[in-house]
C-alpha positions as CSV (number, residue, x, y, z in Angstrom):
1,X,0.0,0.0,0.0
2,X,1.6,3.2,-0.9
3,X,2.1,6.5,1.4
4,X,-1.1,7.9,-0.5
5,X,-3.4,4.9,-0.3
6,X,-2.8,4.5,3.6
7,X,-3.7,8.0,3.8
8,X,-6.7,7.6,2.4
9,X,-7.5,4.3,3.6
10,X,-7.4,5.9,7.2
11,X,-9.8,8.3,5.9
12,X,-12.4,6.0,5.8
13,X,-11.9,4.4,9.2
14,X,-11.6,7.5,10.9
15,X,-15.0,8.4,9.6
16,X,-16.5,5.1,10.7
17,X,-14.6,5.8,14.1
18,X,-16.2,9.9,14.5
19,X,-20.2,7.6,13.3
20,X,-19.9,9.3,9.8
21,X,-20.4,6.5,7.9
22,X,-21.6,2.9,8.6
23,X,-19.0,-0.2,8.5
24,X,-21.0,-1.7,5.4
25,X,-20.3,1.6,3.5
26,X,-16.4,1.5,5.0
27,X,-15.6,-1.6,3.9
28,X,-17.6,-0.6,0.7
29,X,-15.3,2.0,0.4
30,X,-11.7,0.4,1.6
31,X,-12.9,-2.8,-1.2
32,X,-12.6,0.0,-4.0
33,X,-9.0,1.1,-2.4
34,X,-8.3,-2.3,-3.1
35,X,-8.2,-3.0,0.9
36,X,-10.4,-6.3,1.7
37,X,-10.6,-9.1,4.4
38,X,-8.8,-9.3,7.4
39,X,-6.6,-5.9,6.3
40,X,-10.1,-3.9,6.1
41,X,-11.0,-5.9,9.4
42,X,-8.1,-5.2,11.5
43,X,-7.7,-1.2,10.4
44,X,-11.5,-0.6,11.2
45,X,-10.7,-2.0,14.5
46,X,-7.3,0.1,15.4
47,X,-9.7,3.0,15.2
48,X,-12.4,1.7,16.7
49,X,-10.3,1.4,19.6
50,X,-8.9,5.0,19.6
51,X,-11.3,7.2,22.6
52,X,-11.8,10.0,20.6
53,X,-12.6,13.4,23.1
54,X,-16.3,14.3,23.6
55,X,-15.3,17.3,21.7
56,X,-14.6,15.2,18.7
57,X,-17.9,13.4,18.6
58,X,-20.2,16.7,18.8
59,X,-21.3,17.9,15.3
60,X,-22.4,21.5,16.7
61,X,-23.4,24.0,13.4
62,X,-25.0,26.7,15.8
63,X,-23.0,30.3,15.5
64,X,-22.4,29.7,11.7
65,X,-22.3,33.5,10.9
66,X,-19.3,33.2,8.5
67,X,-20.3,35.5,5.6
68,X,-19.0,32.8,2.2
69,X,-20.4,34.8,-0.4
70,X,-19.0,34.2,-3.5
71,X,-18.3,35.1,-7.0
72,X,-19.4,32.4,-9.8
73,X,-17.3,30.4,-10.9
74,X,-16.8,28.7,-14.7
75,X,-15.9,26.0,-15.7
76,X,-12.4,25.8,-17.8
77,X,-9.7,24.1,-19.8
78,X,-5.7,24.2,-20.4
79,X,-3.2,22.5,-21.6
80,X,-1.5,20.5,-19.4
81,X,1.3,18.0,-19.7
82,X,-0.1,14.8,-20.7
83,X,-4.2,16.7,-22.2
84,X,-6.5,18.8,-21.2
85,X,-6.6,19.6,-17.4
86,X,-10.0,20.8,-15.5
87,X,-10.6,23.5,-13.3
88,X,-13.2,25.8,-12.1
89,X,-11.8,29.9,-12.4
90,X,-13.4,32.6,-10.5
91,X,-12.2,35.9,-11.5
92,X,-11.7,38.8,-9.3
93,X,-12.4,42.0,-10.7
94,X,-9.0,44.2,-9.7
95,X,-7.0,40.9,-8.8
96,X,-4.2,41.6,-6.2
97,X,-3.1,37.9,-7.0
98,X,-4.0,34.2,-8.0
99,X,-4.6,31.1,-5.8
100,X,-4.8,27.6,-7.0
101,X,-7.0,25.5,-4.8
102,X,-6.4,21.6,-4.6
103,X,-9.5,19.6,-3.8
104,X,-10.3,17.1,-1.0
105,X,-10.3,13.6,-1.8
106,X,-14.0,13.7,-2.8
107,X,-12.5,15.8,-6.4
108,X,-13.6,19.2,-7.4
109,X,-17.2,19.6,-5.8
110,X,-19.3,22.9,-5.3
111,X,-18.0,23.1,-1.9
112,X,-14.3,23.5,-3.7
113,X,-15.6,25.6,-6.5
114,X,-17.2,27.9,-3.5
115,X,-13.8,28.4,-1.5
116,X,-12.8,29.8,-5.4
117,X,-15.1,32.5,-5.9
118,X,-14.6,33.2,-2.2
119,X,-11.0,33.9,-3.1
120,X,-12.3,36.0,-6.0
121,X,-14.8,38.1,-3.8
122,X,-11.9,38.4,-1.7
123,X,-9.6,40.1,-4.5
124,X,-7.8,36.7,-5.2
125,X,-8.1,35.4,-9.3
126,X,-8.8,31.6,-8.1
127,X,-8.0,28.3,-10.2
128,X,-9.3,24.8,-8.8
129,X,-8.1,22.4,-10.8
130,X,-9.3,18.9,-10.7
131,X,-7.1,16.1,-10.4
132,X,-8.9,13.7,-12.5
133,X,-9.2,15.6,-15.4
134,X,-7.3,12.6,-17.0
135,X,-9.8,10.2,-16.2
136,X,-13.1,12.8,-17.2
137,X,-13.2,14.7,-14.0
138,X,-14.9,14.3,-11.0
139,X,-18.0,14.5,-12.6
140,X,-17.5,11.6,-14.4
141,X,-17.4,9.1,-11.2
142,X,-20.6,8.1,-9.1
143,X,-19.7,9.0,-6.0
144,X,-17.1,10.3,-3.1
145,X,-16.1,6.5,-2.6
146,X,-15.2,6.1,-6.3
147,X,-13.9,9.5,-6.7
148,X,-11.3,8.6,-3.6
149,X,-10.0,5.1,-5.1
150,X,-9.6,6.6,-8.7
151,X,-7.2,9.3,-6.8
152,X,-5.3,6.5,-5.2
153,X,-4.4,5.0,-8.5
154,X,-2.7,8.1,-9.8
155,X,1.0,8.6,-9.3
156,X,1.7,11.4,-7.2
157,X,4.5,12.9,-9.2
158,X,1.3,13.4,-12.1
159,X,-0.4,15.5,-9.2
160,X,2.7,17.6,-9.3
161,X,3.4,18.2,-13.1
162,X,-0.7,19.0,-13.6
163,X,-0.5,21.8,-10.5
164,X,2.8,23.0,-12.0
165,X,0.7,23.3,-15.1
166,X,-2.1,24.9,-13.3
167,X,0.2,27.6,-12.0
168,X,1.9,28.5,-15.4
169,X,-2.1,28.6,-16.4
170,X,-3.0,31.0,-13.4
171,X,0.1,33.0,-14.3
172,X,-0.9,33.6,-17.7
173,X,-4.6,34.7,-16.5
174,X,-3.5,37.1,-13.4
175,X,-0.4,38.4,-15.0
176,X,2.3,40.1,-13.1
177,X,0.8,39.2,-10.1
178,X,1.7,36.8,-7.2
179,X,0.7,33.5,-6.8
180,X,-0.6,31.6,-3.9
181,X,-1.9,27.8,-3.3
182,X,-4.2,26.4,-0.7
183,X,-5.4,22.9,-0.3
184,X,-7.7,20.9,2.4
185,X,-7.2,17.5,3.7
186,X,-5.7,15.3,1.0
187,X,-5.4,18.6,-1.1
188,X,-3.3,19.8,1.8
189,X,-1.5,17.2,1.4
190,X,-0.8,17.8,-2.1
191,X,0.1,21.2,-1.5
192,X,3.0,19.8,0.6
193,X,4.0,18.4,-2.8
194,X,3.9,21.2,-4.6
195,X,6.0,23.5,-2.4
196,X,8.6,20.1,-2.4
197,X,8.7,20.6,-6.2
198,X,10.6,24.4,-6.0
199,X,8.0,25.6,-7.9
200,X,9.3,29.2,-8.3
201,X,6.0,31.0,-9.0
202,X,4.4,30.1,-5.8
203,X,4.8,33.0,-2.8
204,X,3.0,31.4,-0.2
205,X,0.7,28.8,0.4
206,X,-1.6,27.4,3.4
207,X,-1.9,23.5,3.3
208,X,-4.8,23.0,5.1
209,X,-4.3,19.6,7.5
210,X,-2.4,18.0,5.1
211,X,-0.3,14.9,5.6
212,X,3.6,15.7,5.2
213,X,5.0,13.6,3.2
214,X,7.5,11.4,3.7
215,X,11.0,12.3,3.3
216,X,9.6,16.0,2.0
217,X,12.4,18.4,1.3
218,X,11.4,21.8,0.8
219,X,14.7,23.4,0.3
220,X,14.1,24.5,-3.3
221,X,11.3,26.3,-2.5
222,X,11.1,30.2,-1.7
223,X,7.1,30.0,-0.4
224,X,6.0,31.1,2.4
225,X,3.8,28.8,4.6
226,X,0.9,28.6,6.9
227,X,0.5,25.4,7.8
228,X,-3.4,25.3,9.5
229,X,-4.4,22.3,12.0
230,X,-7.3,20.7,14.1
231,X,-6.5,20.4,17.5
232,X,-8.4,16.9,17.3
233,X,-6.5,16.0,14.5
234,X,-3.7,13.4,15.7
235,X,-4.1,11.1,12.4
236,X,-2.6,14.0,10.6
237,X,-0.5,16.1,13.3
238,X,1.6,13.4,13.7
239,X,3.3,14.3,10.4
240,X,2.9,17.9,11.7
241,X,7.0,17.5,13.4
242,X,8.5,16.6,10.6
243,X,7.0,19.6,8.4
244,X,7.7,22.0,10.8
245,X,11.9,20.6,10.8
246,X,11.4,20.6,6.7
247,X,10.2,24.0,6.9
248,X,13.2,25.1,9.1
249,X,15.7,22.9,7.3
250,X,14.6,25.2,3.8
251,X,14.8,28.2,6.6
252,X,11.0,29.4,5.0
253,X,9.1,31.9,6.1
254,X,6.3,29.8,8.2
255,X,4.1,29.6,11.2
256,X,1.7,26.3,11.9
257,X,-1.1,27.4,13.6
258,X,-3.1,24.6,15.3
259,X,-7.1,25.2,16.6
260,X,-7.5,23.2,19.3
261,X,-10.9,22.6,19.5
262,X,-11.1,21.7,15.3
263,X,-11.2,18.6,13.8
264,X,-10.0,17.6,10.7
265,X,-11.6,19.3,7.4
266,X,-13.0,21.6,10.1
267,X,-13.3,24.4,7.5
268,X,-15.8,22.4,4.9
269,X,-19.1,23.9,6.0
270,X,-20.7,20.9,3.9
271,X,-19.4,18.1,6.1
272,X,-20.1,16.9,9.7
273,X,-16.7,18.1,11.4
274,X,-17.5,21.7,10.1
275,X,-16.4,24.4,13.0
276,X,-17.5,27.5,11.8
277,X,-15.3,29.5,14.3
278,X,-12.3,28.1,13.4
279,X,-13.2,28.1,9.8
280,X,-13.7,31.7,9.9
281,X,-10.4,32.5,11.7
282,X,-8.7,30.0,9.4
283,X,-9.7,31.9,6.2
284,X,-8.9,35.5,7.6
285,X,-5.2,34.2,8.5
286,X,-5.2,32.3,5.3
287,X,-6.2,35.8,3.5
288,X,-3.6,38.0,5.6
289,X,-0.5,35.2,5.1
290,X,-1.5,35.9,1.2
291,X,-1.5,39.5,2.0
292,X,1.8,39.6,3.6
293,X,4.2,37.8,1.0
294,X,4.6,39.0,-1.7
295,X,7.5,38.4,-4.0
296,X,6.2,40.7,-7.2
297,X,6.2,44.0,-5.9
Protein backbone atom coordinates (compact mmCIF):
# COMPACT_ATOMS: atom_id res chain seq x y z
CA UNK A 1 0.00 0.00 0.00
CA UNK A 2 1.65 3.25 -0.94
CA UNK A 3 2.08 6.47 1.39
CA UNK A 4 -1.14 7.88 -0.49
CA UNK A 5 -3.43 4.90 -0.33
CA UNK A 6 -2.82 4.45 3.65
CA UNK A 7 -3.74 8.04 3.77
CA UNK A 8 -6.73 7.63 2.40
CA UNK A 9 -7.53 4.25 3.59
CA UNK A 10 -7.36 5.91 7.22
CA UNK A 11 -9.76 8.28 5.94
CA UNK A 12 -12.44 5.96 5.84
CA UNK A 13 -11.91 4.37 9.15
CA UNK A 14 -11.57 7.46 10.93
CA UNK A 15 -15.05 8.44 9.60
CA UNK A 16 -16.54 5.08 10.68
CA UNK A 17 -14.62 5.82 14.12
CA UNK A 18 -16.24 9.90 14.45
CA UNK A 19 -20.17 7.65 13.27
CA UNK A 20 -19.94 9.28 9.78
CA UNK A 21 -20.41 6.47 7.93
CA UNK A 22 -21.56 2.88 8.60
CA UNK A 23 -19.04 -0.17 8.53
CA UNK A 24 -20.95 -1.74 5.40
CA UNK A 25 -20.34 1.64 3.54
CA UNK A 26 -16.44 1.53 4.97
CA UNK A 27 -15.57 -1.63 3.86
CA UNK A 28 -17.62 -0.56 0.65
CA UNK A 29 -15.26 2.02 0.37
CA UNK A 30 -11.75 0.43 1.56
CA UNK A 31 -12.87 -2.75 -1.23
CA UNK A 32 -12.62 0.03 -4.01
CA UNK A 33 -9.03 1.09 -2.37
CA UNK A 34 -8.35 -2.34 -3.13
CA UNK A 35 -8.16 -3.05 0.93
CA UNK A 36 -10.43 -6.26 1.67
CA UNK A 37 -10.65 -9.12 4.41
CA UNK A 38 -8.81 -9.31 7.38
CA UNK A 39 -6.61 -5.86 6.30
CA UNK A 40 -10.15 -3.93 6.11
CA UNK A 41 -11.00 -5.85 9.40
CA UNK A 42 -8.05 -5.16 11.49
CA UNK A 43 -7.69 -1.15 10.36
CA UNK A 44 -11.50 -0.61 11.17
CA UNK A 45 -10.73 -1.97 14.46
CA UNK A 46 -7.28 0.07 15.45
CA UNK A 47 -9.73 2.95 15.19
CA UNK A 48 -12.38 1.73 16.66
CA UNK A 49 -10.34 1.43 19.64
CA UNK A 50 -8.87 4.97 19.59
CA UNK A 51 -11.28 7.24 22.61
CA UNK A 52 -11.76 9.96 20.56
CA UNK A 53 -12.58 13.40 23.12
CA UNK A 54 -16.32 14.34 23.63
CA UNK A 55 -15.26 17.32 21.74
CA UNK A 56 -14.58 15.19 18.69
CA UNK A 57 -17.86 13.42 18.64
CA UNK A 58 -20.20 16.67 18.80
CA UNK A 59 -21.27 17.93 15.34
CA UNK A 60 -22.39 21.48 16.73
CA UNK A 61 -23.41 23.99 13.43
CA UNK A 62 -24.99 26.66 15.76
CA UNK A 63 -23.03 30.27 15.47
CA UNK A 64 -22.44 29.71 11.70
CA UNK A 65 -22.34 33.53 10.91
CA UNK A 66 -19.27 33.21 8.48
CA UNK A 67 -20.33 35.52 5.62
CA UNK A 68 -19.05 32.82 2.16
CA UNK A 69 -20.39 34.77 -0.40
CA UNK A 70 -19.04 34.23 -3.53
CA UNK A 71 -18.32 35.09 -7.05
CA UNK A 72 -19.43 32.37 -9.84
CA UNK A 73 -17.33 30.38 -10.87
CA UNK A 74 -16.82 28.74 -14.66
CA UNK A 75 -15.91 26.04 -15.66
CA UNK A 76 -12.41 25.83 -17.77
CA UNK A 77 -9.73 24.13 -19.83
CA UNK A 78 -5.73 24.22 -20.43
CA UNK A 79 -3.22 22.49 -21.64
CA UNK A 80 -1.45 20.51 -19.37
CA UNK A 81 1.30 17.96 -19.68
CA UNK A 82 -0.13 14.84 -20.70
CA UNK A 83 -4.16 16.66 -22.17
CA UNK A 84 -6.48 18.78 -21.20
CA UNK A 85 -6.64 19.62 -17.41
CA UNK A 86 -10.00 20.76 -15.47
CA UNK A 87 -10.63 23.49 -13.33
CA UNK A 88 -13.22 25.83 -12.12
CA UNK A 89 -11.75 29.89 -12.41
CA UNK A 90 -13.37 32.57 -10.51
CA UNK A 91 -12.19 35.86 -11.53
CA UNK A 92 -11.72 38.80 -9.31
CA UNK A 93 -12.39 41.97 -10.71
CA UNK A 94 -9.02 44.20 -9.69
CA UNK A 95 -7.00 40.92 -8.80
CA UNK A 96 -4.17 41.61 -6.23
CA UNK A 97 -3.09 37.91 -6.98
CA UNK A 98 -3.99 34.22 -8.04
CA UNK A 99 -4.61 31.15 -5.84
CA UNK A 100 -4.84 27.55 -7.01
CA UNK A 101 -6.97 25.54 -4.78
CA UNK A 102 -6.37 21.58 -4.64
CA UNK A 103 -9.49 19.60 -3.77
CA UNK A 104 -10.26 17.06 -0.97
CA UNK A 105 -10.33 13.56 -1.83
CA UNK A 106 -14.01 13.68 -2.75
CA UNK A 107 -12.50 15.82 -6.37
CA UNK A 108 -13.60 19.15 -7.45
CA UNK A 109 -17.20 19.63 -5.81
CA UNK A 110 -19.30 22.89 -5.33
CA UNK A 111 -18.02 23.15 -1.90
CA UNK A 112 -14.28 23.47 -3.69
CA UNK A 113 -15.61 25.62 -6.49
CA UNK A 114 -17.20 27.92 -3.51
CA UNK A 115 -13.75 28.44 -1.48
CA UNK A 116 -12.82 29.79 -5.38
CA UNK A 117 -15.15 32.53 -5.92
CA UNK A 118 -14.61 33.18 -2.17
CA UNK A 119 -11.04 33.88 -3.10
CA UNK A 120 -12.30 36.00 -5.99
CA UNK A 121 -14.77 38.10 -3.79
CA UNK A 122 -11.90 38.40 -1.73
CA UNK A 123 -9.55 40.08 -4.47
CA UNK A 124 -7.78 36.75 -5.21
CA UNK A 125 -8.08 35.42 -9.26
CA UNK A 126 -8.81 31.56 -8.15
CA UNK A 127 -8.05 28.27 -10.20
CA UNK A 128 -9.31 24.84 -8.77
CA UNK A 129 -8.12 22.39 -10.78
CA UNK A 130 -9.34 18.91 -10.69
CA UNK A 131 -7.10 16.14 -10.35
CA UNK A 132 -8.85 13.69 -12.53
CA UNK A 133 -9.22 15.58 -15.45
CA UNK A 134 -7.34 12.60 -16.98
CA UNK A 135 -9.83 10.18 -16.19
CA UNK A 136 -13.13 12.80 -17.16
CA UNK A 137 -13.22 14.71 -13.97
CA UNK A 138 -14.93 14.33 -11.01
CA UNK A 139 -17.99 14.55 -12.65
CA UNK A 140 -17.51 11.62 -14.38
CA UNK A 141 -17.42 9.06 -11.21
CA UNK A 142 -20.62 8.12 -9.13
CA UNK A 143 -19.72 8.97 -6.01
CA UNK A 144 -17.10 10.29 -3.14
CA UNK A 145 -16.12 6.53 -2.55
CA UNK A 146 -15.19 6.14 -6.31
CA UNK A 147 -13.90 9.50 -6.65
CA UNK A 148 -11.32 8.55 -3.56
CA UNK A 149 -10.04 5.14 -5.15
CA UNK A 150 -9.56 6.60 -8.70
CA UNK A 151 -7.16 9.27 -6.82
CA UNK A 152 -5.32 6.51 -5.21
CA UNK A 153 -4.43 4.97 -8.50
CA UNK A 154 -2.67 8.05 -9.84
CA UNK A 155 1.00 8.60 -9.31
CA UNK A 156 1.73 11.37 -7.21
CA UNK A 157 4.47 12.90 -9.16
CA UNK A 158 1.32 13.41 -12.08
CA UNK A 159 -0.37 15.46 -9.17
CA UNK A 160 2.73 17.62 -9.33
CA UNK A 161 3.39 18.16 -13.14
CA UNK A 162 -0.65 19.03 -13.55
CA UNK A 163 -0.52 21.76 -10.50
CA UNK A 164 2.82 22.99 -11.97
CA UNK A 165 0.69 23.30 -15.14
CA UNK A 166 -2.12 24.93 -13.30
CA UNK A 167 0.24 27.58 -11.99
CA UNK A 168 1.87 28.52 -15.35
CA UNK A 169 -2.12 28.63 -16.37
CA UNK A 170 -2.97 30.99 -13.41
CA UNK A 171 0.08 32.96 -14.25
CA UNK A 172 -0.85 33.58 -17.67
CA UNK A 173 -4.64 34.68 -16.47
CA UNK A 174 -3.47 37.05 -13.38
CA UNK A 175 -0.40 38.42 -15.03
CA UNK A 176 2.31 40.10 -13.08
CA UNK A 177 0.84 39.22 -10.11
CA UNK A 178 1.66 36.76 -7.16
CA UNK A 179 0.72 33.54 -6.77
CA UNK A 180 -0.57 31.59 -3.88
CA UNK A 181 -1.92 27.77 -3.26
CA UNK A 182 -4.20 26.39 -0.73
CA UNK A 183 -5.38 22.93 -0.27
CA UNK A 184 -7.67 20.90 2.35
CA UNK A 185 -7.18 17.45 3.71
CA UNK A 186 -5.68 15.32 1.04
CA UNK A 187 -5.38 18.61 -1.13
CA UNK A 188 -3.28 19.81 1.77
CA UNK A 189 -1.50 17.20 1.36
CA UNK A 190 -0.83 17.75 -2.13
CA UNK A 191 0.06 21.19 -1.50
CA UNK A 192 2.99 19.84 0.64
CA UNK A 193 3.97 18.40 -2.84
CA UNK A 194 3.86 21.20 -4.56
CA UNK A 195 6.03 23.48 -2.41
CA UNK A 196 8.64 20.11 -2.37
CA UNK A 197 8.74 20.63 -6.19
CA UNK A 198 10.57 24.40 -6.03
CA UNK A 199 7.99 25.60 -7.88
CA UNK A 200 9.26 29.24 -8.32
CA UNK A 201 6.03 31.01 -8.97
CA UNK A 202 4.40 30.15 -5.79
CA UNK A 203 4.79 32.99 -2.83
CA UNK A 204 2.98 31.38 -0.23
CA UNK A 205 0.69 28.79 0.42
CA UNK A 206 -1.64 27.37 3.40
CA UNK A 207 -1.91 23.54 3.32
CA UNK A 208 -4.82 23.00 5.14
CA UNK A 209 -4.34 19.58 7.50
CA UNK A 210 -2.41 18.03 5.12
CA UNK A 211 -0.34 14.93 5.64
CA UNK A 212 3.56 15.69 5.24
CA UNK A 213 4.96 13.56 3.18
CA UNK A 214 7.49 11.36 3.68
CA UNK A 215 10.99 12.34 3.29
CA UNK A 216 9.64 15.99 2.03
CA UNK A 217 12.38 18.45 1.31
CA UNK A 218 11.37 21.76 0.78
CA UNK A 219 14.67 23.43 0.27
CA UNK A 220 14.09 24.46 -3.30
CA UNK A 221 11.29 26.28 -2.49
CA UNK A 222 11.09 30.25 -1.65
CA UNK A 223 7.15 29.96 -0.39
CA UNK A 224 5.98 31.12 2.39
CA UNK A 225 3.83 28.83 4.63
CA UNK A 226 0.92 28.62 6.89
CA UNK A 227 0.47 25.43 7.78
CA UNK A 228 -3.36 25.33 9.47
CA UNK A 229 -4.43 22.27 11.95
CA UNK A 230 -7.32 20.72 14.13
CA UNK A 231 -6.46 20.38 17.54
CA UNK A 232 -8.42 16.92 17.33
CA UNK A 233 -6.52 15.96 14.48
CA UNK A 234 -3.72 13.41 15.70
CA UNK A 235 -4.13 11.09 12.36
CA UNK A 236 -2.58 14.02 10.56
CA UNK A 237 -0.55 16.14 13.34
CA UNK A 238 1.60 13.40 13.71
CA UNK A 239 3.32 14.30 10.41
CA UNK A 240 2.94 17.95 11.71
CA UNK A 241 6.98 17.47 13.39
CA UNK A 242 8.49 16.64 10.58
CA UNK A 243 6.97 19.60 8.41
CA UNK A 244 7.68 22.00 10.82
CA UNK A 245 11.87 20.56 10.75
CA UNK A 246 11.40 20.58 6.71
CA UNK A 247 10.24 24.02 6.94
CA UNK A 248 13.17 25.11 9.12
CA UNK A 249 15.67 22.88 7.34
CA UNK A 250 14.59 25.20 3.84
CA UNK A 251 14.82 28.17 6.62
CA UNK A 252 10.95 29.40 5.05
CA UNK A 253 9.05 31.87 6.15
CA UNK A 254 6.33 29.81 8.17
CA UNK A 255 4.08 29.64 11.17
CA UNK A 256 1.71 26.31 11.85
CA UNK A 257 -1.12 27.43 13.64
CA UNK A 258 -3.07 24.58 15.34
CA UNK A 259 -7.06 25.19 16.62
CA UNK A 260 -7.45 23.17 19.35
CA UNK A 261 -10.93 22.63 19.48
CA UNK A 262 -11.14 21.67 15.25
CA UNK A 263 -11.16 18.64 13.83
CA UNK A 264 -10.03 17.62 10.74
CA UNK A 265 -11.63 19.31 7.45
CA UNK A 266 -12.99 21.57 10.11
CA UNK A 267 -13.31 24.44 7.53
CA UNK A 268 -15.78 22.43 4.90
CA UNK A 269 -19.09 23.93 5.96
CA UNK A 270 -20.71 20.94 3.93
CA UNK A 271 -19.36 18.08 6.13
CA UNK A 272 -20.10 16.88 9.71
CA UNK A 273 -16.72 18.06 11.40
CA UNK A 274 -17.49 21.65 10.11
CA UNK A 275 -16.41 24.43 13.04
CA UNK A 276 -17.45 27.45 11.85
CA UNK A 277 -15.26 29.48 14.25
CA UNK A 278 -12.26 28.12 13.44
CA UNK A 279 -13.22 28.14 9.81
CA UNK A 280 -13.75 31.68 9.93
CA UNK A 281 -10.41 32.53 11.68
CA UNK A 282 -8.72 29.96 9.43
CA UNK A 283 -9.74 31.91 6.22
CA UNK A 284 -8.87 35.48 7.61
CA UNK A 285 -5.17 34.17 8.45
CA UNK A 286 -5.20 32.30 5.30
CA UNK A 287 -6.24 35.79 3.53
CA UNK A 288 -3.64 38.00 5.57
CA UNK A 289 -0.51 35.17 5.11
CA UNK A 290 -1.49 35.88 1.25
CA UNK A 291 -1.53 39.53 1.99
CA UNK A 292 1.76 39.62 3.57
CA UNK A 293 4.19 37.79 0.95
CA UNK A 294 4.60 39.02 -1.65
CA UNK A 295 7.53 38.45 -4.04
CA UNK A 296 6.18 40.72 -7.18
CA UNK A 297 6.22 43.97 -5.88
Amino acid sequence: MTELQKYLAEEVAEDLADGIITRREALRRLGLLGVSGSAATGLLAAFASKPAPAAKRTRDRRGAETEWAAVPTRAITFAGPRGALMAAWAKADKPRGGVLVIHENRGLTEHIRTVAGRFAASGYSALALDLLSEEGGTGAFPGEAEVAAALSQIAPTRFDADMRASMKELDRRVRSRDLCAIGFCFGGGMIWRLIATGEQRLSAAAPFYGPFPADGDLRRSRAAVLGVYGGLDDRVNATLPAAKAALEAARLKHELLTFNDADHAFFNDTGARFNPHAAAEAWRRALNWFDGHHHRE
